[in-house]
PQR file of N, CA, C, O and H, with PARSE charges and radii, in Angstrom:
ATOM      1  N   UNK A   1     -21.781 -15.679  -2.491 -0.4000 1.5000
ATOM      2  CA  UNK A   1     -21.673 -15.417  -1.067 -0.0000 2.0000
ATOM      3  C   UNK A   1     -21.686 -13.903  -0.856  0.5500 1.7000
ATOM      4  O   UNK A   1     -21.150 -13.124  -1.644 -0.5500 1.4000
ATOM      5  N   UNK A   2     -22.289 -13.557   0.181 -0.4000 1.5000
ATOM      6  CA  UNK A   2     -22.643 -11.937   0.393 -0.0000 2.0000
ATOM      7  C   UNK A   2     -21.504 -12.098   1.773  0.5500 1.7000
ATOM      8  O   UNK A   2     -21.203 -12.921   2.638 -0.5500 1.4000
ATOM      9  H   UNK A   2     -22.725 -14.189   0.821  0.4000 1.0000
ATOM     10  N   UNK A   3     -21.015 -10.319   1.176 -0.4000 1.5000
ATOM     11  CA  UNK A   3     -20.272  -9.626   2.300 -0.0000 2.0000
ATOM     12  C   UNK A   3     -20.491 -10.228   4.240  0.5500 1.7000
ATOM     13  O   UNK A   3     -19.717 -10.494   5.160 -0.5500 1.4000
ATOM     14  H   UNK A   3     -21.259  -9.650   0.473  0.4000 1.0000
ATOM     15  N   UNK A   4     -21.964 -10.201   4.050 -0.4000 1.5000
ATOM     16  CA  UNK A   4     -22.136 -10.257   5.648 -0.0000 2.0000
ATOM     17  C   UNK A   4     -21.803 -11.793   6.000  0.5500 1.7000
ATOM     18  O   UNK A   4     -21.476 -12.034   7.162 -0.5500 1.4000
ATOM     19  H   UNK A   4     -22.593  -9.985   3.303  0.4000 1.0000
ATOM     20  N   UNK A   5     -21.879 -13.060   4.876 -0.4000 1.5000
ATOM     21  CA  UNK A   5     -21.705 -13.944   5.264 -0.0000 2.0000
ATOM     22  C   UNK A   5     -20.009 -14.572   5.296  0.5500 1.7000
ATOM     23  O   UNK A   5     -19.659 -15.467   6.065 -0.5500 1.4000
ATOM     24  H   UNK A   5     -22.145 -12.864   3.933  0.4000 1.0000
ATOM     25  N   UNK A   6     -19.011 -13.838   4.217 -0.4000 1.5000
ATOM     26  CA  UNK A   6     -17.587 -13.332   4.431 -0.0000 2.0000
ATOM     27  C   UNK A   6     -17.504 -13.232   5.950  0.5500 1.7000
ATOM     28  O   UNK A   6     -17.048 -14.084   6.713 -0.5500 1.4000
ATOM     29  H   UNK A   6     -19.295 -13.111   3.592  0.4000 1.0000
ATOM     30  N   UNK A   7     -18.023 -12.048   6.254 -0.4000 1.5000
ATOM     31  CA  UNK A   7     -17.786 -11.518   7.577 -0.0000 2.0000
ATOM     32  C   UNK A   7     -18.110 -12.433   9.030  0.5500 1.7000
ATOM     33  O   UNK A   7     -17.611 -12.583  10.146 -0.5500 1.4000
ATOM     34  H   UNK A   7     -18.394 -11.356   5.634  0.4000 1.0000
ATOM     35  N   UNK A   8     -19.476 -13.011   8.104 -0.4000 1.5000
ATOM     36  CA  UNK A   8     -19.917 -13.904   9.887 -0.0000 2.0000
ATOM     37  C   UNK A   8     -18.886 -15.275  10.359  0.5500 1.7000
ATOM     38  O   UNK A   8     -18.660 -15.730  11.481 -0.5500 1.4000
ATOM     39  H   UNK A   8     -19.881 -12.889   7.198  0.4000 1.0000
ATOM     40  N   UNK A   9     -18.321 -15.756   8.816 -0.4000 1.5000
ATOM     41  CA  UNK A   9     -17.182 -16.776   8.889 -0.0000 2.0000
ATOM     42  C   UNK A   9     -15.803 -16.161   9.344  0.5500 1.7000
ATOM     43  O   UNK A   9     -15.160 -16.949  10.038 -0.5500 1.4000
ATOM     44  H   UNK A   9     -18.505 -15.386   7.905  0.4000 1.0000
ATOM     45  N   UNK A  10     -15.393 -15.345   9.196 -0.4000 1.5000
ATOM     46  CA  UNK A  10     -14.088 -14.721   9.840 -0.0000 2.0000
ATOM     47  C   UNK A  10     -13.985 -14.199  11.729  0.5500 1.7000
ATOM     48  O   UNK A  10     -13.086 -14.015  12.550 -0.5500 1.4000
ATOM     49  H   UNK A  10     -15.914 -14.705   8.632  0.4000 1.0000
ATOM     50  N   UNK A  11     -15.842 -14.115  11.690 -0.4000 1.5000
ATOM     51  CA  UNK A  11     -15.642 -13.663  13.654 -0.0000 2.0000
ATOM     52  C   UNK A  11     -15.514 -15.307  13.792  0.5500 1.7000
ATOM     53  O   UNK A  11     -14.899 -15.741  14.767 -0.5500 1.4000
ATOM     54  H   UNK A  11     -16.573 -14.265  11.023  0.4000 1.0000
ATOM     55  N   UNK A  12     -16.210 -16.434  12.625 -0.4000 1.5000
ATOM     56  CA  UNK A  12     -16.448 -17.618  13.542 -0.0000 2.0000
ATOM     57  C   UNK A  12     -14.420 -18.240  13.730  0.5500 1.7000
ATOM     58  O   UNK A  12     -14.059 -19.019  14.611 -0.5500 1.4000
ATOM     59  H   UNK A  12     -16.710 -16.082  11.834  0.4000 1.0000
ATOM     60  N   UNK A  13     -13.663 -17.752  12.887 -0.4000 1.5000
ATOM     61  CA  UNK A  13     -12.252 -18.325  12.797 -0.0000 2.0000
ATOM     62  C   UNK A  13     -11.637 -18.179  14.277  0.5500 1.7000
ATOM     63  O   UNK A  13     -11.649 -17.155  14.959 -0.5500 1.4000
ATOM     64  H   UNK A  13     -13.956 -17.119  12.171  0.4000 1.0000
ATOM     65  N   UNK A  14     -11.076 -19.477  14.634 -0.4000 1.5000
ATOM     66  CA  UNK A  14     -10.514 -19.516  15.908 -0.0000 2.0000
ATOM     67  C   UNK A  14      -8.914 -18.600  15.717  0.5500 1.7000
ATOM     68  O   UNK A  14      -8.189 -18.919  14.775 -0.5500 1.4000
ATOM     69  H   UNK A  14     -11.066 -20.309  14.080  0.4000 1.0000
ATOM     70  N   UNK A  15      -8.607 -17.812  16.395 -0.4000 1.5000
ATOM     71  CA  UNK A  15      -7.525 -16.980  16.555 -0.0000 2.0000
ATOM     72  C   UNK A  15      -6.257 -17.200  15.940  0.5500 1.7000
ATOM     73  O   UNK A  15      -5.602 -16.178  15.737 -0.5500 1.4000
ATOM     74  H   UNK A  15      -9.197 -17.554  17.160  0.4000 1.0000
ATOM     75  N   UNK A  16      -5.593 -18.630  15.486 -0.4000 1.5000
ATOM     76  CA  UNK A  16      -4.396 -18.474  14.762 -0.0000 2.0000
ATOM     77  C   UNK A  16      -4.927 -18.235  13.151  0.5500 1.7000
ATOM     78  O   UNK A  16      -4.308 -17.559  12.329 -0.5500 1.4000
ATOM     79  H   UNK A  16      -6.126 -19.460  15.651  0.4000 1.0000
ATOM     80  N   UNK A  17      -6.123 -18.893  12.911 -0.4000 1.5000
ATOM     81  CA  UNK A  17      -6.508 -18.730  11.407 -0.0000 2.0000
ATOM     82  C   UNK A  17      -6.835 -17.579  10.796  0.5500 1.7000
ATOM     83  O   UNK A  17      -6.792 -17.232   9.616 -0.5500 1.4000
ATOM     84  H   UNK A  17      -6.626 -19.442  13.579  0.4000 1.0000
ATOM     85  N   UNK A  18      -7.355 -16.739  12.344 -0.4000 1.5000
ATOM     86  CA  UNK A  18      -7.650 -15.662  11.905 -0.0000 2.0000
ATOM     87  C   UNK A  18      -6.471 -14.411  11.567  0.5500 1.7000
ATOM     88  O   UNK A  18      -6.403 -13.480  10.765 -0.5500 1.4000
ATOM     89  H   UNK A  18      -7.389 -17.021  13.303  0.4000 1.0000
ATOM     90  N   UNK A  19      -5.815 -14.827  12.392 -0.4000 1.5000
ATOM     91  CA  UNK A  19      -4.069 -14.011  12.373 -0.0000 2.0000
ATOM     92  C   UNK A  19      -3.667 -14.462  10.625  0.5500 1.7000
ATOM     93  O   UNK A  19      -3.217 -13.693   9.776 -0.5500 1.4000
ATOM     94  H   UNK A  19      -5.870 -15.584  13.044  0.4000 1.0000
ATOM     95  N   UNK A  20      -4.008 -15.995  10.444 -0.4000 1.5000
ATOM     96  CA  UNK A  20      -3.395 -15.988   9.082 -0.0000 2.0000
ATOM     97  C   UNK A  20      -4.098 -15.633   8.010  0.5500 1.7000
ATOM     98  O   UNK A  20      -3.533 -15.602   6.917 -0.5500 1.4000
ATOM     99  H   UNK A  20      -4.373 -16.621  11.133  0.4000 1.0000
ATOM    100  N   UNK A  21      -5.342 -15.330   8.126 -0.4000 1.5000
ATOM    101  CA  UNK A  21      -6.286 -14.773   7.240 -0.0000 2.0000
ATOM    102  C   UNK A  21      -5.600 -13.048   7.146  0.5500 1.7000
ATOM    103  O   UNK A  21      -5.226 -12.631   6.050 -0.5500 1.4000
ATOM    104  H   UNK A  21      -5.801 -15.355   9.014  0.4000 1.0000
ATOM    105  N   UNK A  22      -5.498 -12.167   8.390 -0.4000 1.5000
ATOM    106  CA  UNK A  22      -5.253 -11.085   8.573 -0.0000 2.0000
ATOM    107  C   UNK A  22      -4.019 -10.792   8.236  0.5500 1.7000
ATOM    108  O   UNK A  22      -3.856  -9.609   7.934 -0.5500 1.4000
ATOM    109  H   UNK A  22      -5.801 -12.506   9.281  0.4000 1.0000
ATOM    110  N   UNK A  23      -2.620 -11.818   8.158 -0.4000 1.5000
ATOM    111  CA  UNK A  23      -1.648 -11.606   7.720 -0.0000 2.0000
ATOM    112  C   UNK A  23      -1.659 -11.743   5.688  0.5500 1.7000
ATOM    113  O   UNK A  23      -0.891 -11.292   4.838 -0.5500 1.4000
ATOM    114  H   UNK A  23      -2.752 -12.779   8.403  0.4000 1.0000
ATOM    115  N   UNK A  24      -2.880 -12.553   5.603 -0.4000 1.5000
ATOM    116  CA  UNK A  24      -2.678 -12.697   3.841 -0.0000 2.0000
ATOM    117  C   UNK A  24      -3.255 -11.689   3.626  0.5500 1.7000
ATOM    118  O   UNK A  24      -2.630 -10.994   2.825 -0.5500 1.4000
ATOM    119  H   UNK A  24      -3.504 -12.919   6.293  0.4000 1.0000
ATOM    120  N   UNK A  25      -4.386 -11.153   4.036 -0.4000 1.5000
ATOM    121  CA  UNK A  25      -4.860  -9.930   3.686 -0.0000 2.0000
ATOM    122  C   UNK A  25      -4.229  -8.393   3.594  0.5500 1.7000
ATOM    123  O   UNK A  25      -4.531  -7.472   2.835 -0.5500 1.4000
ATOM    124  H   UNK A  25      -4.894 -11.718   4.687  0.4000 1.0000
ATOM    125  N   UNK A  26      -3.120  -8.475   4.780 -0.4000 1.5000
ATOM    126  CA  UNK A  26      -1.980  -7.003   4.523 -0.0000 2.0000
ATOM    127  C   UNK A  26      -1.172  -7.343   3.664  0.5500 1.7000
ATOM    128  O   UNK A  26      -0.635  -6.369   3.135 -0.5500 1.4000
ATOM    129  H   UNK A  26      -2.875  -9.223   5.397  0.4000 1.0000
ATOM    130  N   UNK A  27      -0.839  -8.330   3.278 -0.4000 1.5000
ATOM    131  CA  UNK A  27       0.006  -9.131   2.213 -0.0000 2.0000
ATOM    132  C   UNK A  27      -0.468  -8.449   0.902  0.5500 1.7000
ATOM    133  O   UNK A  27       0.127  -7.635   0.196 -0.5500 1.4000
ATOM    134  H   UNK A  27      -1.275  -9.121   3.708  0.4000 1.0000
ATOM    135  N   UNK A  28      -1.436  -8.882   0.796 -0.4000 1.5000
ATOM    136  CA  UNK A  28      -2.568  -8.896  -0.863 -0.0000 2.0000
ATOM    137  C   UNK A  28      -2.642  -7.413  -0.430  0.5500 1.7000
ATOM    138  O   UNK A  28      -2.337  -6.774  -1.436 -0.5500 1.4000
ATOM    139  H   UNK A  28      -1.919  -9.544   1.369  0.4000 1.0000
ATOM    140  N   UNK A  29      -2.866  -6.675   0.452 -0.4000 1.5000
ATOM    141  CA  UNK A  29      -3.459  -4.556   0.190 -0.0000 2.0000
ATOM    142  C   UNK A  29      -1.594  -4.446  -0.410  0.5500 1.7000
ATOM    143  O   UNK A  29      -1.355  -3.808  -1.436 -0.5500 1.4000
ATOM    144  H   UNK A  29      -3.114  -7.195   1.270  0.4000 1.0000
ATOM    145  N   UNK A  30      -0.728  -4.966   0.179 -0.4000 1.5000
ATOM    146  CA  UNK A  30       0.454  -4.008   0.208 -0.0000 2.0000
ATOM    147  C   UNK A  30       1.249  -4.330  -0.903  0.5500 1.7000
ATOM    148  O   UNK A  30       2.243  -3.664  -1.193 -0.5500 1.4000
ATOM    149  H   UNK A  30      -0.922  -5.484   1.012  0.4000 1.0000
ATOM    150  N   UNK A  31       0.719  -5.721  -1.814 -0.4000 1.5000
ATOM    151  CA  UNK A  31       1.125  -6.410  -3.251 -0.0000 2.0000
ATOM    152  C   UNK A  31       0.575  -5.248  -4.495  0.5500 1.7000
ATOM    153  O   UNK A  31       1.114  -4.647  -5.425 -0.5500 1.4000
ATOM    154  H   UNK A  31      -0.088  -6.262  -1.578  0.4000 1.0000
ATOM    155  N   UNK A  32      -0.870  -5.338  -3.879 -0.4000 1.5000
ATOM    156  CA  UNK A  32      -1.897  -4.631  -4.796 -0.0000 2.0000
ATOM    157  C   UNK A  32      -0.847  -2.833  -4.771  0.5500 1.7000
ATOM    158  O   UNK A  32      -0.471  -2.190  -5.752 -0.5500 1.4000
ATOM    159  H   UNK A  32      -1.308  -5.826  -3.123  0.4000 1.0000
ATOM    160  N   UNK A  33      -0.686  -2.558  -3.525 -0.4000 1.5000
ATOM    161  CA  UNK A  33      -0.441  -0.870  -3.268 -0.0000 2.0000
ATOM    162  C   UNK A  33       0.931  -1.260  -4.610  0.5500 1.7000
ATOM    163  O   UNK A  33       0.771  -0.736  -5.712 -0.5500 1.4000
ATOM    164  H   UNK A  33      -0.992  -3.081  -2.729  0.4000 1.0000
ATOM    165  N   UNK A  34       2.069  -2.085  -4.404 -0.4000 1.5000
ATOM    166  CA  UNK A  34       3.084  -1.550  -4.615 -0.0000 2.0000
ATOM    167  C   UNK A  34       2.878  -2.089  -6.637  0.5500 1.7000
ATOM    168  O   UNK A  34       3.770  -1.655  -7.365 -0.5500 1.4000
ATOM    169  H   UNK A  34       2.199  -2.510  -3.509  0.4000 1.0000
ATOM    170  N   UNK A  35       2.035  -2.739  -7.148 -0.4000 1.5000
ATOM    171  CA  UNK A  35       1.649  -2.285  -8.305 -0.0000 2.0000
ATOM    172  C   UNK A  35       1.000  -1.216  -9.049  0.5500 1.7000
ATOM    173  O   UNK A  35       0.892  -0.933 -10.242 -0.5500 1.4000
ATOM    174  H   UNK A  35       1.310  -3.092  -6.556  0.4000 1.0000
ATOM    175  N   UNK A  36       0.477  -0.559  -7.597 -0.4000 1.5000
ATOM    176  CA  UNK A  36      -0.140   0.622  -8.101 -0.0000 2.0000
ATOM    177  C   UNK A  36       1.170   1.775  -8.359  0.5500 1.7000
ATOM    178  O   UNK A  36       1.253   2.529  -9.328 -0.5500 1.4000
ATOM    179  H   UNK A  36       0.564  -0.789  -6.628  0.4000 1.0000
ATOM    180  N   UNK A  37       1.968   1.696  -7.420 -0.4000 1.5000
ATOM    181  CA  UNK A  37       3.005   2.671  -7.193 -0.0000 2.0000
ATOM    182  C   UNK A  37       3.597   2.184  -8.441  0.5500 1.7000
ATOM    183  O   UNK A  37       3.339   3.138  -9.175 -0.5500 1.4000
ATOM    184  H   UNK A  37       1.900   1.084  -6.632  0.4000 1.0000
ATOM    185  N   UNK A  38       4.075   1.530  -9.003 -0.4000 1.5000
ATOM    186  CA  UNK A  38       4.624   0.651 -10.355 -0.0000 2.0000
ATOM    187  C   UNK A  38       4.235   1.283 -11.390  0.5500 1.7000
ATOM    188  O   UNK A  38       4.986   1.689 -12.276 -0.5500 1.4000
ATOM    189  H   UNK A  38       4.285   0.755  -8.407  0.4000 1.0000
ATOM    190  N   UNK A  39       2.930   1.424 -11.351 -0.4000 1.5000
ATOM    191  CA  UNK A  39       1.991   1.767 -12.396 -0.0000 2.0000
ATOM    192  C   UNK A  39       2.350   3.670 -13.035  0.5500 1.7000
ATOM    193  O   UNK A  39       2.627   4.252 -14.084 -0.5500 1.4000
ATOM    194  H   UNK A  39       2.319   1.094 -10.631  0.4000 1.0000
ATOM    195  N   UNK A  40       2.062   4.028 -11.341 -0.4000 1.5000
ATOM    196  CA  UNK A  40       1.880   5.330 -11.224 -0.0000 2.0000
ATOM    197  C   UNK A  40       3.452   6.121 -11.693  0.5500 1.7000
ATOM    198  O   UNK A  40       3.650   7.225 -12.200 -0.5500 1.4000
ATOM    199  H   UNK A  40       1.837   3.556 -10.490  0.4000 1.0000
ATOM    200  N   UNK A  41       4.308   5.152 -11.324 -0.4000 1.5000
ATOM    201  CA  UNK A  41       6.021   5.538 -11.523 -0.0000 2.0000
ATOM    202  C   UNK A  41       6.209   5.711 -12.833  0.5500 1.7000
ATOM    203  O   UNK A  41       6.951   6.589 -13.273 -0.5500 1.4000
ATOM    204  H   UNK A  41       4.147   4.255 -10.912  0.4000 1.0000
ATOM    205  N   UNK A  42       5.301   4.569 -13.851 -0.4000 1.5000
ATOM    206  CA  UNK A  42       5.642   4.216 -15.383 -0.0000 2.0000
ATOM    207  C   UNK A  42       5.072   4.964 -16.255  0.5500 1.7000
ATOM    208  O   UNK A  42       5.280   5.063 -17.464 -0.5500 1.4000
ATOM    209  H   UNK A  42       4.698   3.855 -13.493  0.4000 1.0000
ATOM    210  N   UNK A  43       3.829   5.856 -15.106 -0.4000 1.5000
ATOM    211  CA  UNK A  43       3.001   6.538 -16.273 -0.0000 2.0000
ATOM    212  C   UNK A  43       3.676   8.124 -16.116  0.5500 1.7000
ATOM    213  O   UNK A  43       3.388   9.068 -16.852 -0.5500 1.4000
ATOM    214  H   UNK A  43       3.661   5.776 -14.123  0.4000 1.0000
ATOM    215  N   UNK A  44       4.446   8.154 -15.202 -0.4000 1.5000
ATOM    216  CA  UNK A  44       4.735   9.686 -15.057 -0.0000 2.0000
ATOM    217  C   UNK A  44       4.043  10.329 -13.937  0.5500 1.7000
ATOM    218  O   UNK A  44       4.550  11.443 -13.805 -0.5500 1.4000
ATOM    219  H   UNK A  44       4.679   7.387 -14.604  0.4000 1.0000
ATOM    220  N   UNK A  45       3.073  10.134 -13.027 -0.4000 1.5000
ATOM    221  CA  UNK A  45       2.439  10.448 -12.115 -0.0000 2.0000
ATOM    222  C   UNK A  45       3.126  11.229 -10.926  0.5500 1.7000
ATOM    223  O   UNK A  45       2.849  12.304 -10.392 -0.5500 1.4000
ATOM    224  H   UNK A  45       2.661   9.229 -13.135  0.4000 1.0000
ATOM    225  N   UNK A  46       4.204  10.223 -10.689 -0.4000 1.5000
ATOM    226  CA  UNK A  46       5.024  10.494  -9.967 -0.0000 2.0000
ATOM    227  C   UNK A  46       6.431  11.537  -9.803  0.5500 1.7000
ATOM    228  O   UNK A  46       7.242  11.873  -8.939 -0.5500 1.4000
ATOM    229  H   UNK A  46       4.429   9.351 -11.122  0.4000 1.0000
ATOM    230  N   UNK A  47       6.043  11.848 -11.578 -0.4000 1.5000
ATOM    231  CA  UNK A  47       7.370  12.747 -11.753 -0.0000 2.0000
ATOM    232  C   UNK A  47       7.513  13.856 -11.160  0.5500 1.7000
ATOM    233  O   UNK A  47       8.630  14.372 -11.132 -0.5500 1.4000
ATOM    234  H   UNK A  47       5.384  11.575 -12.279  0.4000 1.0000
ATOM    235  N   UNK A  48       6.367  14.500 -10.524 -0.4000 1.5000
ATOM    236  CA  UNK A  48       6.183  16.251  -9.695 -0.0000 2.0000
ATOM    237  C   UNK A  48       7.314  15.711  -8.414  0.5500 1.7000
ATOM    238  O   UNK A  48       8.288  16.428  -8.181 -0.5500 1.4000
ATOM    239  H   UNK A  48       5.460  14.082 -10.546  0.4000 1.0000
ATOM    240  N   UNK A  49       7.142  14.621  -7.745 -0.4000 1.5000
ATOM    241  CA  UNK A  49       8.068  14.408  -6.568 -0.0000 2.0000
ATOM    242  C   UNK A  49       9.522  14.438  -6.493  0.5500 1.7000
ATOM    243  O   UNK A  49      10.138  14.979  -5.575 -0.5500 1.4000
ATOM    244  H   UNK A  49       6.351  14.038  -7.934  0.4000 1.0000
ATOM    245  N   UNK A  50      10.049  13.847  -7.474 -0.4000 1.5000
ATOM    246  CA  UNK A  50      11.421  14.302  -8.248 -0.0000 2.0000
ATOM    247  C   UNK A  50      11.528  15.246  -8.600  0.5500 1.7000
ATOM    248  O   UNK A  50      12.680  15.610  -8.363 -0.5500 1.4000
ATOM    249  H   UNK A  50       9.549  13.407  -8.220  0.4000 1.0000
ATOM    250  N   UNK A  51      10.780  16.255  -9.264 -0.4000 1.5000
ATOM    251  CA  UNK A  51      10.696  17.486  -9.810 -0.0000 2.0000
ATOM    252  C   UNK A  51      11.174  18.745  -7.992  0.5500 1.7000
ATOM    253  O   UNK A  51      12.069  19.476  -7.569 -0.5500 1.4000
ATOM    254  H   UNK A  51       9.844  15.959  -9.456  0.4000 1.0000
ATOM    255  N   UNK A  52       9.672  18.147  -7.552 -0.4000 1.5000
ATOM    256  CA  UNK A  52      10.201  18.899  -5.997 -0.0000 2.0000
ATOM    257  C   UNK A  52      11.317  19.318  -5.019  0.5500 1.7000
ATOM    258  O   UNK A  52      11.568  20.372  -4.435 -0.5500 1.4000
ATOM    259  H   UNK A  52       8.945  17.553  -7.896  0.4000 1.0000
ATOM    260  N   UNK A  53      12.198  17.455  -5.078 -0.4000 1.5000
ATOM    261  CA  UNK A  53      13.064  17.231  -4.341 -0.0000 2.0000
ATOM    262  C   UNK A  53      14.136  18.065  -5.048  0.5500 1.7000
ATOM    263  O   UNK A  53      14.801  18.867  -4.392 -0.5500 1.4000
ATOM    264  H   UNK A  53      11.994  16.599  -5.553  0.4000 1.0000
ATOM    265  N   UNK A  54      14.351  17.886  -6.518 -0.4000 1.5000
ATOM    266  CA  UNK A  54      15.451  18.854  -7.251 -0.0000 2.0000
ATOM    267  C   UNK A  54      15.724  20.669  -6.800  0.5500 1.7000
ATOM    268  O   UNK A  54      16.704  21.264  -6.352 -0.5500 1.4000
ATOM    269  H   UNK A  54      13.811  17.235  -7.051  0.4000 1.0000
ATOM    270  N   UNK A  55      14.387  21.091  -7.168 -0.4000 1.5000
ATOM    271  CA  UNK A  55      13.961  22.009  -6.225 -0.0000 2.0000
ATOM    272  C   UNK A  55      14.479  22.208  -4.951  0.5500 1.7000
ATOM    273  O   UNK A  55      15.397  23.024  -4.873 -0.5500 1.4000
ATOM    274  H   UNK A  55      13.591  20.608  -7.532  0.4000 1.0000
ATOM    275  N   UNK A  56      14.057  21.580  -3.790 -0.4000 1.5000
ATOM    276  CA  UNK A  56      14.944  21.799  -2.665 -0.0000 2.0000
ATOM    277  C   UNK A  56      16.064  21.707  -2.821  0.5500 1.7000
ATOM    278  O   UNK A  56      16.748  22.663  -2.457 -0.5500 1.4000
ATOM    279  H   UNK A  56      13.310  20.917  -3.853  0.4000 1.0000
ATOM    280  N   UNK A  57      16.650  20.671  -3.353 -0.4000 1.5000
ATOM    281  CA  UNK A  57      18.267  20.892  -3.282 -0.0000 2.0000
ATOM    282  C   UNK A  57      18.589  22.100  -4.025  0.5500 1.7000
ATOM    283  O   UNK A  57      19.663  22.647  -3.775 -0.5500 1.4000
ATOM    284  H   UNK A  57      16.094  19.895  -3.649  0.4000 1.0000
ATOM    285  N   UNK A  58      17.942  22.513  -4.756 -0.4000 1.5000
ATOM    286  CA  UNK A  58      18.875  23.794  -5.402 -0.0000 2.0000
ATOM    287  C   UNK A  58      18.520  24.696  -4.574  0.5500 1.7000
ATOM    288  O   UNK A  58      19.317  25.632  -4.520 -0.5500 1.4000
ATOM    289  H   UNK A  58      17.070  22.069  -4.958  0.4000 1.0000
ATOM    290  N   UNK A  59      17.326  24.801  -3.680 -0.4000 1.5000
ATOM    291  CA  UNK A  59      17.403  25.984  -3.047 -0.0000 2.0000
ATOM    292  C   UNK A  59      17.989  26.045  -1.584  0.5500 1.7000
ATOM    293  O   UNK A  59      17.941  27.004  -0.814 -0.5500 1.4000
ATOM    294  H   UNK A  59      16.678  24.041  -3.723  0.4000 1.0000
ATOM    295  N   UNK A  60      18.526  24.866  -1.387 -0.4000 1.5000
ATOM    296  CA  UNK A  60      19.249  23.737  -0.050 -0.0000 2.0000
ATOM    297  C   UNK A  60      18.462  23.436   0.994  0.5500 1.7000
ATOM    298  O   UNK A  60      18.926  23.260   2.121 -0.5500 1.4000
ATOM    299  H   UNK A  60      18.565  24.087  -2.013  0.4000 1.0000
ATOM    300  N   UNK A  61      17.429  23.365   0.762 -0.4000 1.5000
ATOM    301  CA  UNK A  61      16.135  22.488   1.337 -0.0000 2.0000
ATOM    302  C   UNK A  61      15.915  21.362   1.835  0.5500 1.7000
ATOM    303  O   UNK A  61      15.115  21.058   2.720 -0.5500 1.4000
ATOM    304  H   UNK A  61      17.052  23.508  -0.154  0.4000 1.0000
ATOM    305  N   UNK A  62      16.897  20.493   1.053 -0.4000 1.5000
ATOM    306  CA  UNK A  62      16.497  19.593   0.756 -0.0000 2.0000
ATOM    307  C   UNK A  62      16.875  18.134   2.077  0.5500 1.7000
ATOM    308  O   UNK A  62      18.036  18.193   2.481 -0.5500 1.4000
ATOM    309  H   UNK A  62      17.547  20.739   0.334  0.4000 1.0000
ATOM    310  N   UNK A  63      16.495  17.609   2.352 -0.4000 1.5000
ATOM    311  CA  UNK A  63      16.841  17.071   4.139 -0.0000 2.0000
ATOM    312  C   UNK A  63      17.434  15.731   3.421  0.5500 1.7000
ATOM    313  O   UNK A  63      17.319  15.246   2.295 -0.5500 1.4000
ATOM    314  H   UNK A  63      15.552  17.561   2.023  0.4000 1.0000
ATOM    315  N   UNK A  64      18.099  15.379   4.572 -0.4000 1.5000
ATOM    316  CA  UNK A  64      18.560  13.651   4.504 -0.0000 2.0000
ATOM    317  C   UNK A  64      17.917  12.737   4.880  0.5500 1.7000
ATOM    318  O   UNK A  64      17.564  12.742   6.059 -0.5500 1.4000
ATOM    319  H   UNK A  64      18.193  15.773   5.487  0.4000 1.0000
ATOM    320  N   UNK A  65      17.569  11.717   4.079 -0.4000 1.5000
ATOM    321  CA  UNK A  65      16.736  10.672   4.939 -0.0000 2.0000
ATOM    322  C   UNK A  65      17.148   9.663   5.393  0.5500 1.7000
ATOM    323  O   UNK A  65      16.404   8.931   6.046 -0.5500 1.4000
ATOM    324  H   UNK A  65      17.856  11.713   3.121  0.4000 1.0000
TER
END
């Protein structure tokens, strides 16, 4: 099945299916995102941001969230 024919079946979805198509789909980006963040945490990627925040606090920078 090609992209455009994906696409021509989702304008044809009557409005609650399409809400539930559109709700599994932010579901599945924000599953996928937070394995990436997982990933990125385990490999060290992420360590400059901790590194930063330490930084501000020592130089009292550093804000409350």
């Amino acid at each position: 099945m090609e992209i455009a024919d994906i696409q021509a079946v989702i304008e044809s979805l009557p409005p609650e299916q399409y809400a539930r198509l559109r709700d599994w789909f932010t579901e599945r980006d924000w599953a996928l995102w937070d394995r990436q963040i997982e990933a990125d945490a385990a490999a060290g990627k992420l360590d400059f941001l901790i590194d930063e925040a330490l930084a501000e606090k020592v130089r009292g920078t550093l804000r409350e969230l």
